[in-house]
Short mmCIF file of the C-alpha atoms (twelve columns), coordinates in Angstrom:
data_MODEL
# 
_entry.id   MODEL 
# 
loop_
_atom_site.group_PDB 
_atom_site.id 
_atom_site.type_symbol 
_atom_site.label_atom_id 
_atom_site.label_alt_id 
_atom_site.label_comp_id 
_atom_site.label_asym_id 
_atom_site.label_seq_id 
_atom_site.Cartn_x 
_atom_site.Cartn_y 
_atom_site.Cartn_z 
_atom_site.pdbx_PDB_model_num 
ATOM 1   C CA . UNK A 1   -112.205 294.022 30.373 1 
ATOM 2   C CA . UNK A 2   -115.250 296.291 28.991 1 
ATOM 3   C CA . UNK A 3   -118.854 295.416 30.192 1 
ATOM 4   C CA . UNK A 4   -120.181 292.426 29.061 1 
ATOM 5   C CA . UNK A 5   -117.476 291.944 26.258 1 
ATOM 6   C CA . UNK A 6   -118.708 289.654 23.579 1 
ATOM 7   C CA . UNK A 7   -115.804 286.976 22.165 1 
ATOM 8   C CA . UNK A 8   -116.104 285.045 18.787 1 
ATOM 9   C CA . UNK A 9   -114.123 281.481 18.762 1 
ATOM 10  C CA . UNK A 10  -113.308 280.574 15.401 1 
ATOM 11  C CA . UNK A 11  -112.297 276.812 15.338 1 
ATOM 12  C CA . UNK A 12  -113.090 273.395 13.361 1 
ATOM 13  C CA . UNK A 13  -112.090 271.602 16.224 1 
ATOM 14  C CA . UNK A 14  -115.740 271.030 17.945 1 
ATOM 15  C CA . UNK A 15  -113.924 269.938 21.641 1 
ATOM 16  C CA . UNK A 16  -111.818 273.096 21.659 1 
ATOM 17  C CA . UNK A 17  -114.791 275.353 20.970 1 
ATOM 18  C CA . UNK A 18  -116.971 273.968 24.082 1 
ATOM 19  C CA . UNK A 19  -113.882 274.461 26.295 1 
ATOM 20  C CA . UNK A 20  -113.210 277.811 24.957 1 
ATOM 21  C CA . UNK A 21  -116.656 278.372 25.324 1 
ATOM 22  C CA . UNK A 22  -117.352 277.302 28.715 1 
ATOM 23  C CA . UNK A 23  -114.588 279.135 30.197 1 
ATOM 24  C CA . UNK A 24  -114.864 282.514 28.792 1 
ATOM 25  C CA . UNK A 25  -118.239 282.286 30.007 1 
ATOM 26  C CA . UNK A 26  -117.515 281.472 33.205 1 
ATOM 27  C CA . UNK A 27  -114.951 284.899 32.938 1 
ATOM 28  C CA . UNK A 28  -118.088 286.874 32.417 1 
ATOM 29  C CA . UNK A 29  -117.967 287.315 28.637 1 
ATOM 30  C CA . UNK A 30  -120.515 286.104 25.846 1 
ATOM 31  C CA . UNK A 31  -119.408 283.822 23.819 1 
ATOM 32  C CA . UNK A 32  -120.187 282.698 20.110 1 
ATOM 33  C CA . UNK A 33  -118.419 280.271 18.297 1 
ATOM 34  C CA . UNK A 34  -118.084 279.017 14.889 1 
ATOM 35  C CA . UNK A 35  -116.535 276.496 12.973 1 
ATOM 36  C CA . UNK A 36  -115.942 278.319 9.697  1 
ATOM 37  C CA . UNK A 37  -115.065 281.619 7.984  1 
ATOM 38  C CA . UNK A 38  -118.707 281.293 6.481  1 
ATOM 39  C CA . UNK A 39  -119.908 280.826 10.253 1 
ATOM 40  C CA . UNK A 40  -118.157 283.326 11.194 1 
ATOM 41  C CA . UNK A 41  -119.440 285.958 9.010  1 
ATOM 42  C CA . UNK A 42  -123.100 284.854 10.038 1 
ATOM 43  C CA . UNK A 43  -122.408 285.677 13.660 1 
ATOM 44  C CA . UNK A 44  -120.840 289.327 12.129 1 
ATOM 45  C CA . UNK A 45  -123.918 290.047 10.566 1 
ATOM 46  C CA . UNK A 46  -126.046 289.444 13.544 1 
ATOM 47  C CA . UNK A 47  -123.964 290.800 16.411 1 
ATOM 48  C CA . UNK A 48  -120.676 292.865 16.098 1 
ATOM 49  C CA . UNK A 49  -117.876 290.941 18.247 1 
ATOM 50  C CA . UNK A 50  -115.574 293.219 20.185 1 
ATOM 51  C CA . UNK A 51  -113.100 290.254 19.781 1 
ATOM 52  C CA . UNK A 52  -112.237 287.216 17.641 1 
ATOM 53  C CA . UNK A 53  -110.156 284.234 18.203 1 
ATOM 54  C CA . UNK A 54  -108.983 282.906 14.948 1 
ATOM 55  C CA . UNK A 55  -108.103 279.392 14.551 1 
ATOM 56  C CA . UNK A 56  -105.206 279.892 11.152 1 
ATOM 57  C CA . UNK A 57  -105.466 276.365 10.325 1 
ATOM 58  C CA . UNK A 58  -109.000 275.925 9.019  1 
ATOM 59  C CA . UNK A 59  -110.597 273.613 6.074  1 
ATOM 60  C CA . UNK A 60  -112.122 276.098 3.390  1 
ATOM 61  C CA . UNK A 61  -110.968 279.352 4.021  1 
ATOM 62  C CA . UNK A 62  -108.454 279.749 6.620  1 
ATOM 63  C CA . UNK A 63  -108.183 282.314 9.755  1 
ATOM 64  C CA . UNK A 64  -105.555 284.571 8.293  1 
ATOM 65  C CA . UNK A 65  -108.251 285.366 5.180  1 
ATOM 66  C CA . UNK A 66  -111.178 285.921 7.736  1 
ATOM 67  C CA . UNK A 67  -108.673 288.275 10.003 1 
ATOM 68  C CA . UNK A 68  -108.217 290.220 6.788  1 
ATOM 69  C CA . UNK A 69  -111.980 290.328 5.996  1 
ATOM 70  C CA . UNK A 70  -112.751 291.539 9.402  1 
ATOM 71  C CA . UNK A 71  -109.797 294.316 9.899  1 
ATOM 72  C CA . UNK A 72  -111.313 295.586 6.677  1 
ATOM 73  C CA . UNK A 73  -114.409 295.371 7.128  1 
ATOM 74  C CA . UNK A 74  -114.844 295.899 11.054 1 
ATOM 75  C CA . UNK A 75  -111.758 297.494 11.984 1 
ATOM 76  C CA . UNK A 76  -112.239 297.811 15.810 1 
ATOM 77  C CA . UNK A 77  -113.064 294.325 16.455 1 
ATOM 78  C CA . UNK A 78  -109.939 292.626 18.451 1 
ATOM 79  C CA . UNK A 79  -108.174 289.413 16.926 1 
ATOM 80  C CA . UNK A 80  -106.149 287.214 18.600 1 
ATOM 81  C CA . UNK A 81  -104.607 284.226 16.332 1 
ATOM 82  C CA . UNK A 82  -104.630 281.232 17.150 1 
ATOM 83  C CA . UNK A 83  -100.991 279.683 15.671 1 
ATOM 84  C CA . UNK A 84  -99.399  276.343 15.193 1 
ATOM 85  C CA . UNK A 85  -96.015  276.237 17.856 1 
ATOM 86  C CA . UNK A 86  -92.908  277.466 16.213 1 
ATOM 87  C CA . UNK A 87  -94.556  278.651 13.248 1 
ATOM 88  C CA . UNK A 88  -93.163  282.182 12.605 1 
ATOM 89  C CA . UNK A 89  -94.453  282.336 9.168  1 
ATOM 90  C CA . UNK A 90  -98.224  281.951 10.091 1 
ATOM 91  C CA . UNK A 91  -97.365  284.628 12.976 1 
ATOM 92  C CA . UNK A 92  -95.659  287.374 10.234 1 
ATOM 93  C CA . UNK A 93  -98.420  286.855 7.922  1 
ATOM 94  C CA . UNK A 94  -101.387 287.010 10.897 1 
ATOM 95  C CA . UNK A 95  -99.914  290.209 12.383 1 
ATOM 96  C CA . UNK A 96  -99.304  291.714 8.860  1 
ATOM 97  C CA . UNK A 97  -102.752 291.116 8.540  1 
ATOM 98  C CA . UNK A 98  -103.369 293.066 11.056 1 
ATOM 99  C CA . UNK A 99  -104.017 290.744 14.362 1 
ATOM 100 C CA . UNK A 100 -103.407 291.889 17.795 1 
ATOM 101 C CA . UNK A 101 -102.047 289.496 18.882 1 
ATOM 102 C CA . UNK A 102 -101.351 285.343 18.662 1 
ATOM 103 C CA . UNK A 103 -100.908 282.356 20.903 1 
ATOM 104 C CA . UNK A 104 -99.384  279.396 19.614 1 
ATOM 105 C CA . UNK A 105 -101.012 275.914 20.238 1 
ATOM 106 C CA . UNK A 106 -101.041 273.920 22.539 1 
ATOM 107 C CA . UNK A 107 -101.637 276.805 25.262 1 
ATOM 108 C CA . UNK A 108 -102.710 277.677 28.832 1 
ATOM 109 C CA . UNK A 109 -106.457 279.016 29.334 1 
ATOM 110 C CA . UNK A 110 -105.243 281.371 31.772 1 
ATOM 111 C CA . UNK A 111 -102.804 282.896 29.304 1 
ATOM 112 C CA . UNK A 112 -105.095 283.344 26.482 1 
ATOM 113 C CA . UNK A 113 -107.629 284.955 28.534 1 
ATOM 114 C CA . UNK A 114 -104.381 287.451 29.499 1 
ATOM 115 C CA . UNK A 115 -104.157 288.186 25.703 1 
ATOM 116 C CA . UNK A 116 -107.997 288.498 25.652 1 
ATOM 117 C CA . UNK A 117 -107.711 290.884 28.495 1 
ATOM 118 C CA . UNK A 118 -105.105 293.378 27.310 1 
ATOM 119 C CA . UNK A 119 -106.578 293.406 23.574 1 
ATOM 120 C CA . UNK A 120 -109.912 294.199 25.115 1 
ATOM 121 C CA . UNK A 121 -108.707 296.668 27.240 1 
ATOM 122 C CA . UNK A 122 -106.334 298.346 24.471 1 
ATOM 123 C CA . UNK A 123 -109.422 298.110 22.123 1 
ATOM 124 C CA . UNK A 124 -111.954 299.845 24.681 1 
ATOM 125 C CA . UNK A 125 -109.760 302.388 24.666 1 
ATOM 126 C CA . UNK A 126 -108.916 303.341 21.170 1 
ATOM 127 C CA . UNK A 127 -112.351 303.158 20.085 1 
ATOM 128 C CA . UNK A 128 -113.742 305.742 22.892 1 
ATOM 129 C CA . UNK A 129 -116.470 307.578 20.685 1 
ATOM 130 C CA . UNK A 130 -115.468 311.396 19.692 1 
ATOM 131 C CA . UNK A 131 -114.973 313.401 16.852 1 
ATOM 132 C CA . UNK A 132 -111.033 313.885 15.761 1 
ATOM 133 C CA . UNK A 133 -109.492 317.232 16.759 1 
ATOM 134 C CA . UNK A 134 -106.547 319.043 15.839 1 
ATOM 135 C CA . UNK A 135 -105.318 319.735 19.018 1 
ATOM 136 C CA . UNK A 136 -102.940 317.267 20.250 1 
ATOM 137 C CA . UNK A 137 -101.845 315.475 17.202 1 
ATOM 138 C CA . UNK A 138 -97.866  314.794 16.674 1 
ATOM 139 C CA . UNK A 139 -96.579  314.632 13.187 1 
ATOM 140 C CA . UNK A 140 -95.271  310.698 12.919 1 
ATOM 141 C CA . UNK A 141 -93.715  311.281 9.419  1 
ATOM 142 C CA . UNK A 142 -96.806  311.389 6.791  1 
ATOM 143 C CA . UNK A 143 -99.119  311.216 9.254  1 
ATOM 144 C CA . UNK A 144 -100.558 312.632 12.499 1 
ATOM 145 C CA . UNK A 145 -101.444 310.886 15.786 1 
ATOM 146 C CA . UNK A 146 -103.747 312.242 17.674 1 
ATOM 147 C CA . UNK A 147 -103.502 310.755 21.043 1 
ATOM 148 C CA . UNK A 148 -106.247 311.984 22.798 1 
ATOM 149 C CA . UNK A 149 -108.585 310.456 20.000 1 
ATOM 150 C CA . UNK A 150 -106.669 307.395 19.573 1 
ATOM 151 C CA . UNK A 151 -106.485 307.987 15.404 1 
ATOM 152 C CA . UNK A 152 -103.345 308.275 12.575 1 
ATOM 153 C CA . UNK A 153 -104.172 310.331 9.770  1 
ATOM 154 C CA . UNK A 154 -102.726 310.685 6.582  1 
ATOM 155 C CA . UNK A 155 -101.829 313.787 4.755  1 
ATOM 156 C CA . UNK A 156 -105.247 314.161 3.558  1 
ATOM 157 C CA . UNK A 157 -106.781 314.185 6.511  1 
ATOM 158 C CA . UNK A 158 -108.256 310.481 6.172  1 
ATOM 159 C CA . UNK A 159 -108.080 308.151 9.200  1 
ATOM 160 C CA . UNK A 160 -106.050 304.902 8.594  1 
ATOM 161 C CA . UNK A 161 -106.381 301.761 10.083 1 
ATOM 162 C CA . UNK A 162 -104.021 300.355 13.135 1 
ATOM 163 C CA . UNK A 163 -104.370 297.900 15.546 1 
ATOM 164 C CA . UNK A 164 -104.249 298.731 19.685 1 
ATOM 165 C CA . UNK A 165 -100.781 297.576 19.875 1 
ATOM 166 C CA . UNK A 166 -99.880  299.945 16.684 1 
ATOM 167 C CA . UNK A 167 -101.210 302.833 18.462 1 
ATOM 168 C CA . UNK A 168 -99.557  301.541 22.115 1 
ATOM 169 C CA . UNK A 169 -96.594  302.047 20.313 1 
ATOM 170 C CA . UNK A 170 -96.455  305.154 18.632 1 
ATOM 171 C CA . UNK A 171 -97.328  306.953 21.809 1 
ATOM 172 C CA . UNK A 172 -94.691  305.433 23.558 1 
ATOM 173 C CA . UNK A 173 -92.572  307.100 20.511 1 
ATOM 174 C CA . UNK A 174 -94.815  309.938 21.429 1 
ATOM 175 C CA . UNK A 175 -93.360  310.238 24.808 1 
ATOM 176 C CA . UNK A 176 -90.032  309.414 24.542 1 
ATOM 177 C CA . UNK A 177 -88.788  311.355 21.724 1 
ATOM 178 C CA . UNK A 178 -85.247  310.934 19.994 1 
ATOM 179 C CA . UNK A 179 -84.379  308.673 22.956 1 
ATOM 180 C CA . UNK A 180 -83.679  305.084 21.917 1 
ATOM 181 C CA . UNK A 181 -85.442  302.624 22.970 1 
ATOM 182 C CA . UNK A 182 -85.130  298.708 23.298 1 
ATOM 183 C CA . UNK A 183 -87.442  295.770 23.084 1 
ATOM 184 C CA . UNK A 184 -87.887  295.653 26.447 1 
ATOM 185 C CA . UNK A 185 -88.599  298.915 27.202 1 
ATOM 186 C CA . UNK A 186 -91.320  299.491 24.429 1 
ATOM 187 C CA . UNK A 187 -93.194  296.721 25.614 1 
ATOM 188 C CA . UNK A 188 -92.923  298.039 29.428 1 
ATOM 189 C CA . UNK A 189 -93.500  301.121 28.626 1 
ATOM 190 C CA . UNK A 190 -96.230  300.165 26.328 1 
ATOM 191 C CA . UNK A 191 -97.316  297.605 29.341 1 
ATOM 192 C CA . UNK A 192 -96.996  294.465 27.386 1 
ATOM 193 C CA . UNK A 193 -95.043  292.639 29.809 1 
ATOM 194 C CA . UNK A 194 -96.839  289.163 28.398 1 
ATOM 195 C CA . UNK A 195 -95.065  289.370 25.378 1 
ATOM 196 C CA . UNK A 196 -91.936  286.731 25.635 1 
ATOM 197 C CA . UNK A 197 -88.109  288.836 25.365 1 
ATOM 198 C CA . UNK A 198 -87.273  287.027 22.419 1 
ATOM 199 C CA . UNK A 199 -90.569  287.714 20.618 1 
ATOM 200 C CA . UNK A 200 -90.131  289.273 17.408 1 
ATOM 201 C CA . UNK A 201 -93.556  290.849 17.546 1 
ATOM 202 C CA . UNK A 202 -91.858  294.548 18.025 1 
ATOM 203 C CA . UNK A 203 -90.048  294.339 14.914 1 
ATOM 204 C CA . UNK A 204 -93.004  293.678 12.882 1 
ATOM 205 C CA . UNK A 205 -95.128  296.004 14.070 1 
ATOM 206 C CA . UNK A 206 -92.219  298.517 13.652 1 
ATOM 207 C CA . UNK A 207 -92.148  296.870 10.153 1 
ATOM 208 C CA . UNK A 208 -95.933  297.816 9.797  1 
ATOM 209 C CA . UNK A 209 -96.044  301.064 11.298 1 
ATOM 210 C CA . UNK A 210 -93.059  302.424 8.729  1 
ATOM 211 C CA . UNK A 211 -95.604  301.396 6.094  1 
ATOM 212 C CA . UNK A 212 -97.587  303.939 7.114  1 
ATOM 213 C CA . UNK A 213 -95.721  306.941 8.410  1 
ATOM 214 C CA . UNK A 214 -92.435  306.740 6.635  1 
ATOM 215 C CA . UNK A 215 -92.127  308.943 3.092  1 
ATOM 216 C CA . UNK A 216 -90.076  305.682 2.094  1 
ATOM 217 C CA . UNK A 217 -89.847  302.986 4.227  1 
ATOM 218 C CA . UNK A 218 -87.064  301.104 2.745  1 
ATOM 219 C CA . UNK A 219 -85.004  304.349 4.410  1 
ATOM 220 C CA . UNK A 220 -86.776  304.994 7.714  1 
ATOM 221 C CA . UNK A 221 -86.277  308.678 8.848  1 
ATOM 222 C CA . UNK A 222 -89.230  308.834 11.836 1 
ATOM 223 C CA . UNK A 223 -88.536  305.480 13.628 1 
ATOM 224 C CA . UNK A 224 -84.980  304.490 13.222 1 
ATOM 225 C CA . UNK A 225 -83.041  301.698 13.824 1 
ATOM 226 C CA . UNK A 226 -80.292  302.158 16.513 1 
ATOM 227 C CA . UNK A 227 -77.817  299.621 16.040 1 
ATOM 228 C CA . UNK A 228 -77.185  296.849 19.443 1 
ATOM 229 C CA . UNK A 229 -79.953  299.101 20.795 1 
ATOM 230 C CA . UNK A 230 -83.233  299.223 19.292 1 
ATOM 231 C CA . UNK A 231 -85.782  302.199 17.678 1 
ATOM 232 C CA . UNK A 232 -85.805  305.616 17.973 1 
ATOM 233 C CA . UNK A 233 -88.436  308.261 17.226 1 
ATOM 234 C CA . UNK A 234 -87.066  311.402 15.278 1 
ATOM 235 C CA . UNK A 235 -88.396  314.580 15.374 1 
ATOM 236 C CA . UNK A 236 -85.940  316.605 13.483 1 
# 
């Protein structure tokens, strides 16, 4: 976990905000909470959180609107979703919107603050201050990784956007090319052992990541399917 990380709780519910906030205090972070997207965007303007927790399920506007607000507008903050149990739809939509990860209510303290853990860490990472170079980038279809930097770039040269788990991912690709790989394995290898065997979460990430890379993503030619098996990073 980086240096006195700072954590934003998103949540109407007042009683889950003081018990949020007392314990990731008590874990050494600082917390602010806020019981709105409009709340929210007041503590953004006054301190830059290097992670939110987004409550979906909010009066006004809900978390999935604020998630997109803040990947756009402060892409290396971390957000973690906060999800209804059993609702896959809220979970497509929050990690198409670019989340890092969710946890379905009701949940264990001690397992969020896991999911808090790894984002941070993935997110300290990836957002290591340097300029781009040119050495050590791997051509990922359109784009180019560069792994030292922790950046995809298009063909122009312009950096686009992708969550810690997104970048996890593609070096694991990186690494292991035209080998195929399945569930399992990417998330080992991409040590995200927290992440349930019938989770679904690799497939849309895959889903997102052929947005970006693939000339057409309808027919994937980088990261292919492998039937039975899984994906498979081609590189000819």
């Amino acid at each position: 976990m980086s240096e006195t990380a700072t954590l934003l709780v998103v949540d109407d519910e007042p009683e889950l905000r003081e018990i949020l906030s007392e314990y990731f205090d008590n874990q050494g972070l600082v917390v602010h909470t806020a019981a709105s997207a409009v709340e929210a965007r007041s503590v953004f303007s006054k301190q830059l959180p290097d992670l939110a927790i987004l409550d979906i399920r909010m009066p006004g506007e809900d978390g999935l609107s604020l998630a997109r607000w803040i990947r756009d507008q402060h892409k290396d903050t971390g957000i973690i979703m906060l999800t209804t149990a059993g609702d896959v739809v809220d979970r497509v939509v929050g990690l198409e919107m670019g989340a890092d990860d969710y946890v379905p209510k009701p949940f264990d303290l001690r397992e969020l603050l896991a999911r808090v853990k790894s984002v941070l860490r993935r997110r300290t990472e990836n957002t290591k201050e340097s300029k781009p170079t040119q050495e050590g980038r791997m051509r990922f279809g359109v784009c180019e990784l560069d792994l030292a930097m922790h950046r995809l770039y298009d063909s122009d040269g312009n950096e686009k956007p992708m969550t810690a788990m997104e970048f996890d991912l593609l070096k694991v690709f990186a690494e292991h090319p035209n080998r195929a790989l399945n569930r399992d394995q990417l998330m080992e290898l991409a040590h995200n052992k927290d992440w349930g065997v019938f989770d679904r979460s690799i497939d849309l990430r895959i889903m997102r990541l052929r947005r970006k890379i693939e000339p057409n993503p309808e027919k994937p030619e980088v990261i292919k399917t492998v039937r039975g098996i899984g994906y498979m990073y081609v590189t000819s």
